[in-house]
N, C-alpha and C positions, 0 to 999 in steps of 0.2 A: 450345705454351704461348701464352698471350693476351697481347695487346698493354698490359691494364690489367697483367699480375703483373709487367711488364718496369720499369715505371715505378717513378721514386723518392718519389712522392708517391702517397696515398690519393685516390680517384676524384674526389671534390669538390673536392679541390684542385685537381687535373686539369681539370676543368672551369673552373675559377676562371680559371685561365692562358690556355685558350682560347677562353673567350668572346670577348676581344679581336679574337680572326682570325675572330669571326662576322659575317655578313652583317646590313646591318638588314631588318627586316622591310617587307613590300610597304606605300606608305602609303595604295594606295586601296581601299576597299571592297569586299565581294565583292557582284557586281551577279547575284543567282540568275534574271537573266531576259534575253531577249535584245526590244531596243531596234528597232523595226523603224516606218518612218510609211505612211501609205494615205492615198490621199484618202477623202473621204467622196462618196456615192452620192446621187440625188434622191431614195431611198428613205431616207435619215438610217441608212445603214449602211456600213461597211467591211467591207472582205474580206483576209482572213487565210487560208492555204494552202486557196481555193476554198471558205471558209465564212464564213457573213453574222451581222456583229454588231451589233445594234441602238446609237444615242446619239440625245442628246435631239435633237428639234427646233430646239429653241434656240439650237444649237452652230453658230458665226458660224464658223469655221475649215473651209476647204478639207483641209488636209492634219494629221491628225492622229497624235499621236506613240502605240503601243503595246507595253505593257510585256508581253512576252509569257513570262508564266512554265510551268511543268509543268502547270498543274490551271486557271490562270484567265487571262486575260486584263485588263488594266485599261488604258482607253482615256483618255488625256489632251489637255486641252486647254490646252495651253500650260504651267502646272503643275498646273494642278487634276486630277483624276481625275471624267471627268463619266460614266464608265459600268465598270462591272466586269460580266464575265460567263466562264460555266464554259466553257475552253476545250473544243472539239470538235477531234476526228482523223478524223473520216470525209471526206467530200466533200459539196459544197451543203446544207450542216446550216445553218439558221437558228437563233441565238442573239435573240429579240426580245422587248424589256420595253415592256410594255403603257403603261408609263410616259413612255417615252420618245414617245409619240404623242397624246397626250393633247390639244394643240393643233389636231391635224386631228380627233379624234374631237369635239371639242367644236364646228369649225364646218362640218362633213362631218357629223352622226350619223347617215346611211344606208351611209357608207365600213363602220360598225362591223362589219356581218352577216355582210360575204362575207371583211372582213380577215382575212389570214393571221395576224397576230396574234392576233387572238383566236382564232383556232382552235387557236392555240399556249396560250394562257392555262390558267391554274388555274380548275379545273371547277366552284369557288364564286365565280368572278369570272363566268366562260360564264354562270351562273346569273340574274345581274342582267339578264344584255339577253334573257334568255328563249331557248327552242331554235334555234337555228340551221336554217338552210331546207335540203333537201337531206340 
């Protein structure tokens, strides 16, 4: 026989009684990503399990904090988030936003032809600076 038919009250009441001897609930949030810092690189990248993720040039901080979730990556700068990108599981995989370089391609624009960023770029972007050599 079950331990509810034993009792002298009806299940809700049962429960009634014992909420008292429940535990409270956890009070901080569930954090779905693991927290990990890198420095940053003179290429304006970190490396995460031997793979390279592009931040802005801009980014004045030596050691920046990553929020490393299942699918993405989001790279912060103290609290802001100055870069998000799709996490990679392989090894020496480049993550690089065209965006983030925009400051050398504007006072280098001979860097643009041979950059490994752009050879990484969307093939309507490749389009503007014309064929690539090679």
């Amino acid at each position: 026989s079950s331990q509810v038919a034993k009792r002298d009250c009806v299940p809700l009441e049962g429960l009634e009684m014992e909420r008292e001897s429940f535990l409270p609930l956890p009070s901080m949030d569930f954090c779905p990503y693991d927290l990990k810092y890198r420095k940053v690189d003179r290429y304006s990248t970190v490396t995460f399990e031997r793979n390279f993720y592009s931040v802005p040039e801009s980014c004045k901080s030596e050691m920046l904090a990553l929020k490393v979730y299942f699918d993405t990556i989001d790279i912060l700068e103290g609290e802001t988030v100055i870069a998000t990108h799709e996490r990679f599981f392989g090894k020496n995989e480049c993550s690089l936003n065209i965006e983030h370089y925009l400051s050398t391609l504007r006072n280098k624009p001979g860097a643009l032809r041979s950059s490994k960023v752009l050879k990484r770029a969307d093939p309507c972007f490749k389009d503007l600076f014309g064929p690539l050599p090679g």
